[in-house]
C-alpha positions as CSV (number, residue, x, y, z in Angstrom):
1,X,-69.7,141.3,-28.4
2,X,-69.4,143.7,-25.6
3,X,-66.6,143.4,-22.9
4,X,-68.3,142.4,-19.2
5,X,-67.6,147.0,-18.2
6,X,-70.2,147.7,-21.3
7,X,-72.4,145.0,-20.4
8,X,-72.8,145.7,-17.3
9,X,-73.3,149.9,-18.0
10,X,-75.9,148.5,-20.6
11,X,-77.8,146.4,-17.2
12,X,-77.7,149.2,-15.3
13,X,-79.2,151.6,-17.2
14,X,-81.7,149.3,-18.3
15,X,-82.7,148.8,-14.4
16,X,-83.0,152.6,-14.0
17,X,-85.5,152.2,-16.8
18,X,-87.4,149.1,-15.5
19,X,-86.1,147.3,-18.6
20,X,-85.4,143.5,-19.1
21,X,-81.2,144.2,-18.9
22,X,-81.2,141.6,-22.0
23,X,-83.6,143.4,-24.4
24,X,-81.6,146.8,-24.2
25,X,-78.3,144.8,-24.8
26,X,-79.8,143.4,-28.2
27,X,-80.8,146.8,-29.0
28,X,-77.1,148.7,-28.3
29,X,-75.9,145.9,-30.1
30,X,-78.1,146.1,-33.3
31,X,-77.5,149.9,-33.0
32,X,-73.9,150.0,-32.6
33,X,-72.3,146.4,-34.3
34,X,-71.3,145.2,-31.0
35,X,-68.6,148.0,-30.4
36,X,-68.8,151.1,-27.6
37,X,-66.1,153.2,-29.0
38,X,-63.7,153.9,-31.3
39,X,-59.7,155.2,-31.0
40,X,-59.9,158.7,-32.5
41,X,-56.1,160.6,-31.6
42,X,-55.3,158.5,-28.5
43,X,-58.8,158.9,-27.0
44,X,-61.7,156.8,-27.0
45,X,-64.7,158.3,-29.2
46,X,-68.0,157.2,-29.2
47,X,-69.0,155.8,-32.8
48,X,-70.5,158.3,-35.2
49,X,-72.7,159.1,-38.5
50,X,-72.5,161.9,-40.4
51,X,-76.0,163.3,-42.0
52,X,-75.0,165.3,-44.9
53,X,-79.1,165.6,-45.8
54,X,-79.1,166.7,-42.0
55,X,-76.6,169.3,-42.3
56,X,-77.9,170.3,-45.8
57,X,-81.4,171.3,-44.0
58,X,-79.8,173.5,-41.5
59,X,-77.7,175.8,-43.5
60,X,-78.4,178.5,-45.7
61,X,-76.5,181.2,-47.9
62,X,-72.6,181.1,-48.5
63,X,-72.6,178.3,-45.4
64,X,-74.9,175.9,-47.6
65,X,-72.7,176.7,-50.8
66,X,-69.5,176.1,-49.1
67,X,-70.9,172.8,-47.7
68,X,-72.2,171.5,-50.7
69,X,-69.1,172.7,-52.8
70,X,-66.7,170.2,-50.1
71,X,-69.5,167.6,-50.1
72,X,-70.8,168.0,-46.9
73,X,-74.1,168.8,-47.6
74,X,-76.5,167.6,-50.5
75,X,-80.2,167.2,-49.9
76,X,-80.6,163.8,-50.6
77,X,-80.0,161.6,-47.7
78,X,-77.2,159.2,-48.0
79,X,-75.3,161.3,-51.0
80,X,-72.9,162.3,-48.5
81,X,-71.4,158.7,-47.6
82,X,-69.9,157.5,-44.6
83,X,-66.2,156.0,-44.7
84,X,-65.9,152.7,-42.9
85,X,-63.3,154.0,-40.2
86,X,-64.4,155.9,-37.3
87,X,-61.4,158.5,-37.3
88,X,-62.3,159.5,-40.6
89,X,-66.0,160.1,-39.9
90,X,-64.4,162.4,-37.5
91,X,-62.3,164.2,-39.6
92,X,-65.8,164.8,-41.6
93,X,-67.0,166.3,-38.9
94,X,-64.1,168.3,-38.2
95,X,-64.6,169.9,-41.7
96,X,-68.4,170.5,-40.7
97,X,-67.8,171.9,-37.8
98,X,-65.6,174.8,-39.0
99,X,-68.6,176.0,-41.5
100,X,-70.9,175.8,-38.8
101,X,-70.6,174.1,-35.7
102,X,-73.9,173.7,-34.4
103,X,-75.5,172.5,-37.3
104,X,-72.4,170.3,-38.0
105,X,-73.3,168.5,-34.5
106,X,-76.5,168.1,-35.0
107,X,-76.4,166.3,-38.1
108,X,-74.4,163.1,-36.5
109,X,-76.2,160.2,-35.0
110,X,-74.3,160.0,-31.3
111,X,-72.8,156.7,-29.8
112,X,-74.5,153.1,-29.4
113,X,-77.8,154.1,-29.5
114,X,-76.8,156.3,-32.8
115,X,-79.5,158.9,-31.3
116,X,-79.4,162.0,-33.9
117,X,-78.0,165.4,-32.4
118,X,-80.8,167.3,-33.6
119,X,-83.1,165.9,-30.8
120,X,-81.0,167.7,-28.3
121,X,-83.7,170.0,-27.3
122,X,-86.7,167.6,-27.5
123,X,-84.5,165.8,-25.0
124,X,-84.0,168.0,-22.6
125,X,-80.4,168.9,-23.4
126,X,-79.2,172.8,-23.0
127,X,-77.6,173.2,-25.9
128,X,-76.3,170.3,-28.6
129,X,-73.0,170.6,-26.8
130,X,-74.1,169.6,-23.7
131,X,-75.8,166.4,-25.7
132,X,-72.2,166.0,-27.4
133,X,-70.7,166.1,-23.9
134,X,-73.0,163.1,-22.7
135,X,-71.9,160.8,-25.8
136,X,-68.0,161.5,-25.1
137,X,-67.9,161.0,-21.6
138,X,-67.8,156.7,-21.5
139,X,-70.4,154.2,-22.3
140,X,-72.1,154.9,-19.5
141,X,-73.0,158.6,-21.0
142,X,-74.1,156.7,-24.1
143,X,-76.1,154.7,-22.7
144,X,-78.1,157.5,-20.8
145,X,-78.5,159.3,-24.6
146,X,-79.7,156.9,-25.7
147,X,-81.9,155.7,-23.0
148,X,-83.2,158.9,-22.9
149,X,-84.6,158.7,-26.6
150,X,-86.5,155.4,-25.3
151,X,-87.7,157.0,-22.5
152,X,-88.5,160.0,-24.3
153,X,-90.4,158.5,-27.2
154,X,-92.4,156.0,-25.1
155,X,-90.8,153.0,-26.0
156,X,-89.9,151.5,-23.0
157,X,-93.0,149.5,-22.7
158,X,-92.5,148.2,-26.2
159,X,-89.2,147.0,-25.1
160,X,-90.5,145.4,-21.8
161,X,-93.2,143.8,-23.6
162,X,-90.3,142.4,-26.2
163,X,-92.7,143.4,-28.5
164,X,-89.7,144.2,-31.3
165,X,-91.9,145.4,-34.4
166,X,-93.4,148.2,-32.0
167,X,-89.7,149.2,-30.9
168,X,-88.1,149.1,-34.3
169,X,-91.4,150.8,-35.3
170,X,-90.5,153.6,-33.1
171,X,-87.0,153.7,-33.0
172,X,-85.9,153.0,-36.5
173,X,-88.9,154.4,-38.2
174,X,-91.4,152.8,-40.7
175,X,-89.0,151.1,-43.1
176,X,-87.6,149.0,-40.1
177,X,-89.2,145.8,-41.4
178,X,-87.4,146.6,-44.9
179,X,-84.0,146.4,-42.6
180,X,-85.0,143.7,-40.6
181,X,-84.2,145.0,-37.6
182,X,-86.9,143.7,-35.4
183,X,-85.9,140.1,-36.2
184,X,-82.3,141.0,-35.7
185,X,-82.8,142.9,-32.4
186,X,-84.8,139.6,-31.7
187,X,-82.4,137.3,-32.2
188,X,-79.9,139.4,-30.2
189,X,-82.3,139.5,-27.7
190,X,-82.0,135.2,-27.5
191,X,-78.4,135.4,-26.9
192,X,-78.2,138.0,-24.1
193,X,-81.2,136.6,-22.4
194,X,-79.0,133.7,-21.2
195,X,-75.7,135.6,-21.8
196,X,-76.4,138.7,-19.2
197,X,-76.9,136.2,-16.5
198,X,-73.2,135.5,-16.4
199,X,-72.6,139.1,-15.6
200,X,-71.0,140.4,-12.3
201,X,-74.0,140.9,-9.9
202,X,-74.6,144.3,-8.7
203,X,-74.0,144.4,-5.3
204,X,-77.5,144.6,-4.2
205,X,-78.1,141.7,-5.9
206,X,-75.1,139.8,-3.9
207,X,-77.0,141.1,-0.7
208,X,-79.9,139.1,-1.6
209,X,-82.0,142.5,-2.7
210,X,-84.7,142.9,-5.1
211,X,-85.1,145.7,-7.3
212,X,-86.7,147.3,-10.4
213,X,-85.5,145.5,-13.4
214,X,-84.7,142.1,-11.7
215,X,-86.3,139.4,-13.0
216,X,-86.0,135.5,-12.0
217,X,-87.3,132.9,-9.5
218,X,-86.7,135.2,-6.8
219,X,-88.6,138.0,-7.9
220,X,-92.0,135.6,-9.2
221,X,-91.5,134.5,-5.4
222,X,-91.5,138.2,-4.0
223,X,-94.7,138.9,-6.2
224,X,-96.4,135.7,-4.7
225,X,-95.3,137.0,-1.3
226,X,-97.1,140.6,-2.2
227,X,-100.3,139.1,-3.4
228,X,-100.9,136.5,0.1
229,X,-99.9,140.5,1.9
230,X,-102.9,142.0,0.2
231,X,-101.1,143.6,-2.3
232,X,-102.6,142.4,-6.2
233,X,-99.8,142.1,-8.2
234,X,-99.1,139.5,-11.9
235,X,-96.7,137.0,-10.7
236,X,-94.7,137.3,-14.1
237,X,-91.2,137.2,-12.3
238,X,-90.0,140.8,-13.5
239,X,-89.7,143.2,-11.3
240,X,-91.5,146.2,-13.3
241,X,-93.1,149.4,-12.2
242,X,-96.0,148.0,-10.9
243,X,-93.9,145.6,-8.8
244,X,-92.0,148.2,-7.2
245,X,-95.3,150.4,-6.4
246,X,-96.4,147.0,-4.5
247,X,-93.4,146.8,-2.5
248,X,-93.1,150.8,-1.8
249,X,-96.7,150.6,-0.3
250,X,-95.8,147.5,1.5
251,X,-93.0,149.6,3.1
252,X,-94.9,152.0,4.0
253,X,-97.8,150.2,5.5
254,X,-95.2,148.1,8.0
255,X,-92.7,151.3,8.9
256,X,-90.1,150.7,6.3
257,X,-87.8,152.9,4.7
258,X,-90.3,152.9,1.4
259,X,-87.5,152.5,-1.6
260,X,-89.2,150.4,-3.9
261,X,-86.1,147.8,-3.1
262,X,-87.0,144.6,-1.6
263,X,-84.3,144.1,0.9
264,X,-83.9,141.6,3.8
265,X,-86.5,143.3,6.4
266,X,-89.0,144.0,3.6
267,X,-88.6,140.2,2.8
268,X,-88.6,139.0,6.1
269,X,-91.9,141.4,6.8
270,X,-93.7,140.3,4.1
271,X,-92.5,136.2,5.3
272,X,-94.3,136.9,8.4
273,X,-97.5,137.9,7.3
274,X,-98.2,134.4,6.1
275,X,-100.4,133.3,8.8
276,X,-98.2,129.9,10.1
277,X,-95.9,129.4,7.2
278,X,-92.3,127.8,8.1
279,X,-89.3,128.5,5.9
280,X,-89.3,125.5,4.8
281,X,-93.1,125.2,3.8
282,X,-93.0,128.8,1.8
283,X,-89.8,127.6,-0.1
284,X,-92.3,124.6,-1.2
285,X,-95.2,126.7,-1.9
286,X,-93.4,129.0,-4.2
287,X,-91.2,126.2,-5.6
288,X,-94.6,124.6,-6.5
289,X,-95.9,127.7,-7.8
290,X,-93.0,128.7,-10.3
291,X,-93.5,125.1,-11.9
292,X,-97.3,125.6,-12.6
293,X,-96.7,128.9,-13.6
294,X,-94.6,128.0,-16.4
């Protein structure tokens, strides 16, 4: 399990995304076993996986001999084997790296998401370095890798929509059913669900603010407030892309700073354009609705 600092770098980036905080912690942790980082010389490392098949395909001449001759390289994937402890996957790496650096890095699956190095330019990296960079600088820089790939590949909606065959689909390729992992990101899934609602609040949150990748009480209330404002909305309590387009136009029909974050004056705004509703008889309605709703 992650300590509350990764959880809570996992939630973030999975509100920059407009994804269900819960759904990217089952991923990280089908992806990574539950652990961030590893102690590699007295610093902390991301976890790694060296492709020997990888790093097989992207050498050629004495490189490839001399690669193959240390077995580094062989073309089949999975000859080259991993060794359970992080520092010596490093050390494997090392011993890439000085027959060819580039290719070496590019054959290693990078941090909790495990996102390959090779992708660096269909990510939008500079250089595989730069990619490298991301991974070592904390959790956090993980986290954006491998949100990145999600983004990237299109499979945030799959993840929004907890549809977990589509997302393994994608992510881990076709023989993901073989591997289960769409019933174990799934069952990872019901533990954080009630799990990352114990984690510290963001302070937005504290304020009493609303934003994209919220999702509760208070935003199926928002959403009812949006629709009874004119503003057509589904009243599914997460606070998605179409949610925050809602609010942003809102905004910027009533002279408000047009964020996409529903804070107390876009809250209070939208409370009085219901024609003669008291506090206490929109607290009712919406407490009424929430019930039929589910």
């Amino acid at each position: 399990m992650f300590d509350a600092e990764t959880r809570n770098e996992i939630e973030e980036a999975a509100r920059n995304l407009g994804i269900e905080p819960a759904a990217l912690l089952a991923v990280v942790e089908v992806e990574s076993g539950g652990r961030a980082f590893a102690m590699v010389g007295g610093r902390k490392e991301p976890l790694i996986r060296f492709e020997g098949h990888y790093f097989d395909r992207r050498l050629a001449g004495t490189a490839l001999s001399k690669a193959r001759k240390a077995g580094l390289a062989d073309p089949k994937a999975g000859a080259v084997g991993n060794p359970p402890d992080q520092a010596a996957r490093w050390t494997i790496l090392a011993r890439a790296a000085a027959i060819d650096h580039k290719a070496a890095h590019e054959s290693v699956s990078w941090g909790v998401g495990q996102v390959m190095g090779a992708h660096w330019n269909w990510l939008g990296y500079a250089s595989i370095d730069d990619l490298v960079a991301e991974a070592r600088t904390s959790v956090a820089g993980q986290v954006a890798l491998m949100t990145r790939y999600i983004d990237k590949a299109g499979l945030s909606e799959a993840l929004q929509a907890r549809d977990w065959a589509a997302f393994a689909r994608g992510y881990n390729g076709p023989d993901y059913a073989r591997h289960g992992y769409h019933t174990k990101i799934a069952a990872a899934y019901r533990r954080y669900s009630g799990a990352s609602q114990t984690i510290q609040p963001r302070p937005a949150e504290a304020a009493g603010m609303l934003r994209r990748g919220d999702r509760g009480d208070a935003v199926f209330d928002l959403q009812t407030m949006l629709v009874a404002a004119g503003h057509g909305v589904a009243r599914d309590g997460i606070f998605g892309p179409d949610t925050e387009a809602a609010v942003r136009r809102f905004q910027a029909e009533h002279g408000l700073d047009a964020d996409g974050i529903a804070g107390p004056k876009t809250l209070a705004a939208l409370a009085g354009r219901l024609d003669g509703a008291s506090g206490s008889w929109w607290i009712s309605l919406t407490g009424w609705m929430r019930n039929l709703w589910r």
